[in-house]
C-alpha positions in Angstrom: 0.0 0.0 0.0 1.3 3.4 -1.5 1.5 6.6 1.4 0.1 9.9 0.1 0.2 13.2 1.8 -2.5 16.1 1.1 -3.1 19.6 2.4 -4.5 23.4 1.8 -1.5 24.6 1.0 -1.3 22.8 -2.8 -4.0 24.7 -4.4 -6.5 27.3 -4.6 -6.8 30.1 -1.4 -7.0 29.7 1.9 -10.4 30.7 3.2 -10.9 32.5 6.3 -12.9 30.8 9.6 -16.4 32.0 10.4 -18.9 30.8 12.9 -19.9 27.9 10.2 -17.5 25.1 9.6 -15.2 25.4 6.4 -13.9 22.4 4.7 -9.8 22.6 4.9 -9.0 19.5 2.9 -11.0 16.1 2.0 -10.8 12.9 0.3 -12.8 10.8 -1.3 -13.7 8.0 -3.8 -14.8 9.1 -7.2 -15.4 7.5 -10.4 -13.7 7.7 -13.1 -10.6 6.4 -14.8 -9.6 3.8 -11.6 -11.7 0.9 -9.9 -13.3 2.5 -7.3 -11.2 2.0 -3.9 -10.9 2.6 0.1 -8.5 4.3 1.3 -7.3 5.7 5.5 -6.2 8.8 6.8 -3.6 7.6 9.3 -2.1 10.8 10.2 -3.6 14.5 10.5 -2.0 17.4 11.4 -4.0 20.8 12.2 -2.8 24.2 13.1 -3.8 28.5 12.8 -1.5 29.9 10.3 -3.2 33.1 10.2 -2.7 36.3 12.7 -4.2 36.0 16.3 -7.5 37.9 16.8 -7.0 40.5 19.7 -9.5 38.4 22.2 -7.9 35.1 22.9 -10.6 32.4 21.2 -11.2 28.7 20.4 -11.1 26.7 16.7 -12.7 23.9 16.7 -11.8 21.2 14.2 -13.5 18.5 13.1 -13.3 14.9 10.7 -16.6 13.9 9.2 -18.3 11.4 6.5 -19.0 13.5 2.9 -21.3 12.0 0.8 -21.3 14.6 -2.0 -19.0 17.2 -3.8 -19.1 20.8 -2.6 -16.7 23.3 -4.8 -12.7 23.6 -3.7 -9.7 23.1 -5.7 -8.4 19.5 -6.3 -5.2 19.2 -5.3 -2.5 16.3 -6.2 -1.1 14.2 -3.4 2.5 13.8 -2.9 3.7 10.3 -2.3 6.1 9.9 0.4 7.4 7.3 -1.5 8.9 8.3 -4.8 8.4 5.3 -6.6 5.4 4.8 -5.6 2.6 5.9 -8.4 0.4 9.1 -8.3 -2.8 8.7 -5.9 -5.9 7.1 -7.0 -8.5 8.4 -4.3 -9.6 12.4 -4.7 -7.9 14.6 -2.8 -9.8 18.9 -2.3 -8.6 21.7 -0.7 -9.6 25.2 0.1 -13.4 24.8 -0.3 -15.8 27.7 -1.4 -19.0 25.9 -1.5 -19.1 23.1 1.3 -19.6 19.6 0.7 -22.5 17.7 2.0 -21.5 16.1 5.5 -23.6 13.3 7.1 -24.9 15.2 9.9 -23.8 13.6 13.5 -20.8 12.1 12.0 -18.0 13.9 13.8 -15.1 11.0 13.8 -12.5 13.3 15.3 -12.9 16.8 17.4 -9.9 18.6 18.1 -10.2 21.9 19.9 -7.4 24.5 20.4 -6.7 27.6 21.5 -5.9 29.9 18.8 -2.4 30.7 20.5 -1.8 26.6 20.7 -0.7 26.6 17.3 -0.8 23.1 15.7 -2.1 19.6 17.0 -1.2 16.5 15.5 -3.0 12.7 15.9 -1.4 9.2 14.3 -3.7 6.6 14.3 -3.1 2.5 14.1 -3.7 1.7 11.0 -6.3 -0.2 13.0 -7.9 2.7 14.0 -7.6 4.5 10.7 -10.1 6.7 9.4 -11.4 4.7 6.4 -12.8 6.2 3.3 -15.3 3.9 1.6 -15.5 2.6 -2.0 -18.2 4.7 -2.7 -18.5 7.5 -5.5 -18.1 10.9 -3.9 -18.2 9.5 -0.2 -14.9 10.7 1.7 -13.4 12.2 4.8 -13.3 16.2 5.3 -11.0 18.0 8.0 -12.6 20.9 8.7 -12.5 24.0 11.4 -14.3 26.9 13.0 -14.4 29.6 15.4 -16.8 31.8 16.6 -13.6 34.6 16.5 -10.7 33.4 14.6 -11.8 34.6 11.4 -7.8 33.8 10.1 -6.2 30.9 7.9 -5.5 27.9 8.7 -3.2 24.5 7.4 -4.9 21.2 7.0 -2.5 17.8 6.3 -3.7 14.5 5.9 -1.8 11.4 5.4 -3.5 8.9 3.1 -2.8 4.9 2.9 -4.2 3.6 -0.6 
């Protein structure tokens, strides 16, 4: 199984938090070209990279299920392996438009402090974040504040 790393700062603009959750980067089945195929985010890493607001504040991030496209820029996964081929699954950064996310489905919270500047989770590959063999169904990182209204960096690590 080829290792691919993913994140917001490949393509398209970095969008500012607001009060509603913004999609940082995702990944997902699609078809197309290639069979159809699961893949696991073993590894995310999560951090403000924007100026602190003035009144010290919370973002709250967030891993759920997408089962449709919203409107971001794709974005080409680097494999940490060199000789390993490019990436089969779909990998989106930087949303404008969200995507659909199955409500109650939050597989990972992470809340910081916007002064703690970066957290960082491995998972077992038994307790891997799986992304199912389904067309357009995925895994999104996503964040929010009801203050920071700054950037922020997404990275996902990706087993296919």
């Amino acid at each position: 199984m080829a290792r691919y790393a993913a994140n917001n700062l490949l393509g398209g603009t970095q969008q500012n938090l607001s009060t509603s959750f913004k999609t940082v980067v995702s990944t997902n089945a699609a078809t197309g070209a290639t069979t159809l195929r699961r893949g696991w985010w073993d590894e995310i890493d999560v951090g403000q990279d924007g100026l602190p607001n003035a009144t010290d504040c919370h973002v709250v991030w967030s891993v759920d299920r997408m089962t449709a496209a919203g409107t971001g820029t794709g974005v080409t996964a680097a494999p940490l392996e060199t000789n390993d081929a490019a990436a089969l699954l779909t990998y989106v950064a930087n949303y404008t438009a969200e995507p659909t996310v199955t409500g109650a489905t939050s597989l990972l919270p992470i809340a910081l402090n916007q002064r703690q500047n970066a957290r960082w989770k491995v998972f077992d590959l038994n307790q891997a974040l799986v992304i199912p063999a389904t067309n357009l169904a995925g895994l999104v990182l996503r964040a929010k504040s009801t203050t920071f209204a700054a950037t922020t960096v997404g990275h996902v690590y990706c087993v296919e």
